[in-house]
C-alpha positions, -999 to +999 in steps of 0.1 A: +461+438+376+485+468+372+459+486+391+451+462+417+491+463+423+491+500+425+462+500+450+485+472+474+513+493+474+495+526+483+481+499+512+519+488+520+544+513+510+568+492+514+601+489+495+605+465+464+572+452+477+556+442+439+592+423+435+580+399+463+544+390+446+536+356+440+502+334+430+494+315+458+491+277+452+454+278+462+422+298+454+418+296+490+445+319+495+437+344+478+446+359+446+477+373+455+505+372+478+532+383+491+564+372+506+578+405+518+576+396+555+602+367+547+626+391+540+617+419+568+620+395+592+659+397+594+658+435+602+629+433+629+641+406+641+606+391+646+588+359+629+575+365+595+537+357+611+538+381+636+554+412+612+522+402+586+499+398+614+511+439+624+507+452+587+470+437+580+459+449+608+471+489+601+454+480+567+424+502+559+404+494+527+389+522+508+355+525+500+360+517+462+388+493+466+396+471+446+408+448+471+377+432+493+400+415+520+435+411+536+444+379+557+478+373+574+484+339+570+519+323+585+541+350+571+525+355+539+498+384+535+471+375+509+451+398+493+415+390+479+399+408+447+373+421+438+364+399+406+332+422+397+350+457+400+385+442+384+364+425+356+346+455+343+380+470+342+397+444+324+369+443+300+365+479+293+410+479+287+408+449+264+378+455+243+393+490+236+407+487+197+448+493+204+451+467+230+480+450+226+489+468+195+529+464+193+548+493+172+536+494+135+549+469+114+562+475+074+563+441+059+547+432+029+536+395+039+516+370+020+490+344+038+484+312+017+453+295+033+424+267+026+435+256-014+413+233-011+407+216-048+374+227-069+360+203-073+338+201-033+326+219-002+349+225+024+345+198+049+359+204+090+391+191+081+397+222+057+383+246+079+408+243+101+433+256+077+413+283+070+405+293+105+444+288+113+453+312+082+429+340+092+440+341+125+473+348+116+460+376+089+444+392+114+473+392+143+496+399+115+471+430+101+468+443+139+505+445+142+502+470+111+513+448+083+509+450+045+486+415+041+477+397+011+455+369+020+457+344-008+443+309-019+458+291-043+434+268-070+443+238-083+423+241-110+444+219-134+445+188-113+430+149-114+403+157-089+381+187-108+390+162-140+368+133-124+342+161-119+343+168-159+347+134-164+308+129-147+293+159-169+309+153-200+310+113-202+285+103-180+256+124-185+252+141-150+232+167-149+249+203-144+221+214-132+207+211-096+189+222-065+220+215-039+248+241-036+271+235-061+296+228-042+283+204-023+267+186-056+303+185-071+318+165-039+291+147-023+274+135-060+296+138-088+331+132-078+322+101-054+297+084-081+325+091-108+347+067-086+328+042-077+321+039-115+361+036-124+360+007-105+338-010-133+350+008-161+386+015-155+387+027-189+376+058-179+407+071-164+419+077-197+392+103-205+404+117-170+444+120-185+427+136-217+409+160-198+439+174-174+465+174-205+436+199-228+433+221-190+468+224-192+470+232-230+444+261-226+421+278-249+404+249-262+367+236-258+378+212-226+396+242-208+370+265-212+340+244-200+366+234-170+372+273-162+334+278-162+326+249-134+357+261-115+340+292-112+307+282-102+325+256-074+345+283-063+313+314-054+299+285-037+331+277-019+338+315-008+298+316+003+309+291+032+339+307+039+323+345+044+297+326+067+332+320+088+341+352+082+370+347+057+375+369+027+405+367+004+422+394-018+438+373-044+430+332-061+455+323-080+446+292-106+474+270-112+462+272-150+478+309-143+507+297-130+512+272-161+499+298-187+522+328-173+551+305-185+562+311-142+584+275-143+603+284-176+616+318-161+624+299-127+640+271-143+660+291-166+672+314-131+680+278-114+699+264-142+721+296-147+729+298-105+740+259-106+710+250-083+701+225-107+714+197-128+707+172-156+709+134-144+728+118-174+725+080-162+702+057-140+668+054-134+666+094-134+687+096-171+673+132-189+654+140-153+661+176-138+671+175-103+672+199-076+705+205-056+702+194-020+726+168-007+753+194+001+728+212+021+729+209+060+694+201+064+694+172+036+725+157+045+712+125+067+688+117+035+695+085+009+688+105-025+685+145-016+683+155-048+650+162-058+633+159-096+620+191-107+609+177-142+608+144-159+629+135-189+600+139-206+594+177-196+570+172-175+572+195-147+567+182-110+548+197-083+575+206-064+589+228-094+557+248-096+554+251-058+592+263-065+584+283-097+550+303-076+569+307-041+596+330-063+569+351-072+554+354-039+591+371-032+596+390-059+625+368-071+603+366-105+584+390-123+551+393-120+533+380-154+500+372-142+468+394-147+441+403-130+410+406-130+379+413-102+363+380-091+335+391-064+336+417-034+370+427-032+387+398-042+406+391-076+415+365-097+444+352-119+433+351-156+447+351-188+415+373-195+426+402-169+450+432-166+482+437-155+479+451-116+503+462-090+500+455-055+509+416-056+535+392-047+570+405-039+563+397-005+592+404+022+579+376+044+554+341+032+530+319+055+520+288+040+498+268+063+490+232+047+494+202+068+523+184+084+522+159+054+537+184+031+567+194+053+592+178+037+583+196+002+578+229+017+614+224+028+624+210-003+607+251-013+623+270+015+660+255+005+653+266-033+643+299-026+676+300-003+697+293-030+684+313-057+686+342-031+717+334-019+705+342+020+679+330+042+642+341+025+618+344+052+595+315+040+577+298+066+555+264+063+525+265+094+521+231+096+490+211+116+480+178+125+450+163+101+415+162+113+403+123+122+365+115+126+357+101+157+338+061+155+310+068+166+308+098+131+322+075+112+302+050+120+270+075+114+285+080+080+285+040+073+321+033+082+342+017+105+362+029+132+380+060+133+389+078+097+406+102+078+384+122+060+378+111+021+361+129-005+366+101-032+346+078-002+321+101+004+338+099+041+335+136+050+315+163+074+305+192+052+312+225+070+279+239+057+264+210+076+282+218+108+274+255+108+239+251+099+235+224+129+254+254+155+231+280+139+201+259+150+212+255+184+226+291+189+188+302+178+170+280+201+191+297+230+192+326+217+157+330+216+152+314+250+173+338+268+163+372+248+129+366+241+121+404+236+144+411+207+131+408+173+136+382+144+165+400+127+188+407+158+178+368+166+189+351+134+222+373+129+232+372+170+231+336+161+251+336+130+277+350+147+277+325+176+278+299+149+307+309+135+328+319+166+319+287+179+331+267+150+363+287+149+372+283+183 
């Protein structure tokens, strides 16, 4: 374009002339316009037509102009482009590698993405965080800054426990011919709820099995650990096909087994941020100082519970406890140790290693649900800091099927997305389904090239399409 404007005002050297530019209101107009006569029009003393009408007609287009024509059209002179010489230009400027580039950032930022639980594939409605969390890894890498791209694994929760709960109490098979992700989700953890509704008594073998995770280094844990790992390769294998890699996991059985929430809580309690409820429904319950903040003020009940009187530490204090160490506010206790590629893992297993957390600047993108407890985050971090931490919640609508899916998946109307209903569309599924098509045309269109350019040209129209 800065060419193009160049060109007109070698065409009309005319004063301030790029100041009176405007997009006219209709292609029919041209692509350009400009106003300038207006203006002129008070000096000549002549109409605004007649002064446009004067300069298009001294107009002489070069051979290799950009512009292809010049019309006069009551007092405005348009000018017309020429789309196939300016779009090889445009091209050729913004397929170049620094386009765009701003001045080199410094920031060390962390990018939490995807956390979706082990215990399933990734279905669409995950994939959109991932796809939303890479984007901005990549915009934030291009603008030169220091990345960690990290997704956190709830390894310790209710949802991989039904999963254990199927292999260790109900005799399903481990072993299989499905991905093992997919086996997990679309088998295991729907059939082990279904059965819950006929023997409730189950559940309790479900609270066993998350208190022994928790505990650690015991015959539960360590089985746990080993289907975690074999959910989470297949997991990763969808997300390279997307082309998503992280550098770090962290397990939340690291966050618990680093002892992070006893070093945060011990931090909150000696800067006042928290306090001991002494009476009510809340008596021996930990609670987080909010009502004489700003942003909590309208809200019955600010305060929030960090732990129960029981000890029992909430989410939200973990969420509190892991964001501290994402800026440096807490030492870093976890080790390390090389999962695949170059990706690591949290593990009581690994070695200590530099190069994590103590982030200047944190993107968490999870869904608009969770807004009020990544607030509930942000104003902790706040006040252990005593200033404004740069800690930022990227928040999205969820993902609803449509009827007519839901209905092909035996449900009514439109739904949310369910893994314990079996109400989901794997992205595996998806991909393989673009793949197909992307072949099919592929082929049709470059029917010279061979087999291997075919099937990858394809993979990669797959995913762009899918991330789009």
């Amino acid at each position: 374009m800065l060419k193009a404007h160049e060109e007109i005002r070698k065409l009309l050297p005319l004063e301030n002339i790029v100041n009176t530019f405007e997009s006219p209101p209709d292609p029919e107009y041209g692509d350009l316009a400009t106003t300038i006569c207006f203006s002129m029009a008070k000096t000549q003393k002549k109409p605004p037509f007649k002064i446009a009408e004067e300069l298009v007609k001294g107009i002489k287009l070069p051979k290799n102009s950009l512009i292809e024509k010049v019309e006069a059209r009551g007092g405005y002179i348009n000018f017309f482009f020429n789309r196939a010489k300016l779009a090889k230009i445009v091209i050729a400027e913004t397929t170049k590698k620094a386009y765009g580039k701003p001045k080199a950032e410094s920031e060390r930022v962390i990018v939490e993405h995807t956390s979706v639980n082990p215990n399933k594939a990734l279905h669409v409605g995950h994939i959109r965080n991932s796809c939303l969390g890479d984007s901005i890894v990549k915009i934030l890498k291009f603008a030169g800054c220091k990345v960690q791209e990290i997704n956190y694994i709830d390894d310790s929760g209710s949802q991989l426990a039904d999963i254990i709960v199927g292999f260790k109490f109900l005799d399903i098979p481990l072993t299989t011919d499905m991905k093992f992700d997919q086996y997990c989700g679309n088998e295991v953890y729907v059939r082990v709820n279904k059965i819950y509704e006929t023997r409730p008594e189950l559940q309790s073998k479900r609270g066993l099995i998350i208190q022994q995770v928790e505990q650690g280094n015991n015959e539960t844990s360590k089985f746990a650990g080993r289907i975690v790992k074999k959910i989470l390769e297949a997991q990763l294998k969808t997300l390279q096909a997307m082309g998503i890699n992280f550098d770090l996991l962290v397990k939340e059985t690291s966050v618990l087994g680093s002892k992070l929430w006893e070093d945060a809580f011990r931090m909150l309690r000696k800067s006042n941020a928290v306090y001991k409820e002494r009476d009510g429904k809340n008596a021996g319950c930990w609670l987080l100082k909010l009502s004489s903040r700003p942003e909590f003020a309208n809200l019955e009940n600010a305060d929030k519970i960090l732990s129960r009187s029981d000890g029992t530490v909430l989410y939200t204090g973990k969420d509190i406890a892991y964001a501290m160490w994402k800026h440096g506010i807490l030492d870093d206790k976890f080790r390390y140790e090389l999962f695949s590629g170059r990706t690591w893992i949290t593990s009581a297993e690994g070695r200590k290693k530099s190069g994590f957390g103590a982030a200047d600047k944190t993107v968490t993108i999870v869904d608009v649900r969770q807004s009020y407890a990544q607030d509930v985050v942000a104003a902790a971090l706040d006040m252990m800091a005593g200033k404004k931490v740069d800690y930022n919640h990227y928040d999205y609508g969820v993902v609803t099927l449509s009827r007519k899916t839901s209905e092909q998946l035996g449900f009514e109307g439109e739904q949310q997305m369910s893994g314990r209903k079996g109400l989901f569309v794997n992205v595996d599924d998806v991909l393989a389904i673009l793949e197909r098509k992307a072949y099919e045309e592929t082929k049709k269109r470059n029917a010279a090239e061979d087999e291997k350019w075919l099937r990858e040209t394809s993979k990669k129209i797959a995913r762009s399409a899918l991330r789009y």
